[in-house]
C-alpha positions in Angstrom: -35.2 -3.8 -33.1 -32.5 -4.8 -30.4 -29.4 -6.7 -31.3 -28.5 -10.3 -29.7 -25.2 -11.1 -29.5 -24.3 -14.7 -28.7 -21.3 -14.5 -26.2 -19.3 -17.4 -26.2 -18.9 -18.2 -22.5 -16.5 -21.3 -22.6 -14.0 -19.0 -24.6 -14.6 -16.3 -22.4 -14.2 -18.3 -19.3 -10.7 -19.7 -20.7 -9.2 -16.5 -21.8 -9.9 -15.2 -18.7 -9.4 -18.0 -16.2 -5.8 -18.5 -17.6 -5.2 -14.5 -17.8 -6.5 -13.7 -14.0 -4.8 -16.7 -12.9 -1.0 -15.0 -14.2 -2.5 -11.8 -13.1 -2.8 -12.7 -9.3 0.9 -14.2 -9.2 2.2 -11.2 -11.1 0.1 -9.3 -7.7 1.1 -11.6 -5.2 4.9 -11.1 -6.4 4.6 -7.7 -6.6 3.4 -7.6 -2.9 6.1 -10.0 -2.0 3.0 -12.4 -0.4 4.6 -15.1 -2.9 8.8 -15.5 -3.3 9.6 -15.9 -6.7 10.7 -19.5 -7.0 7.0 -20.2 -6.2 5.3 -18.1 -8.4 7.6 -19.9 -11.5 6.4 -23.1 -9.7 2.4 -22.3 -9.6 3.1 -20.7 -13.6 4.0 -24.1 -14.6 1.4 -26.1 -13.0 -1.0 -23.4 -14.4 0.7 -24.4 -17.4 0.5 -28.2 -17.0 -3.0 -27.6 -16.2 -4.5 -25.1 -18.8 -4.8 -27.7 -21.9 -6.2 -30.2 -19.9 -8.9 -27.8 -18.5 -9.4 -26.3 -22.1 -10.1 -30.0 -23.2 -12.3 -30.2 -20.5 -14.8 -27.3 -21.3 -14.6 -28.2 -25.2 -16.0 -31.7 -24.4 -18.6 -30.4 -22.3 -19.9 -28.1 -24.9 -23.0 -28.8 -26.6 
């Protein structure tokens, strides 16, 4: 008999989404596409934003 597993994809998709997100500034530093000063700028906003979106998938959720 095969096993289901029931993947959470809201928790995936917001461990991930906030983890590739610091990722590709940590790449685009690197790579010197992005200065520094930005990168600390798009890190907050990512920040700023991350609750909000995490509230967002929670309430859509059933």
């Amino acid at each position: 008999m095969k096993r289901v597993y029931e993947l959470d994809v809201y928790k995936l998709a917001e461990e991930l989404s906030d983890e590739e997100t610091k990722s590709w500034l940590r790449k685009l530093i690197r790579r010197k596409i992005l200065s520094e000063s930005n990168a600390t700028e798009y890190k907050a906003i990512v920040e700023k934003i991350g609750p909000k979106l995490n509230a967002f998938i929670n309430s859509t959720k059933t």
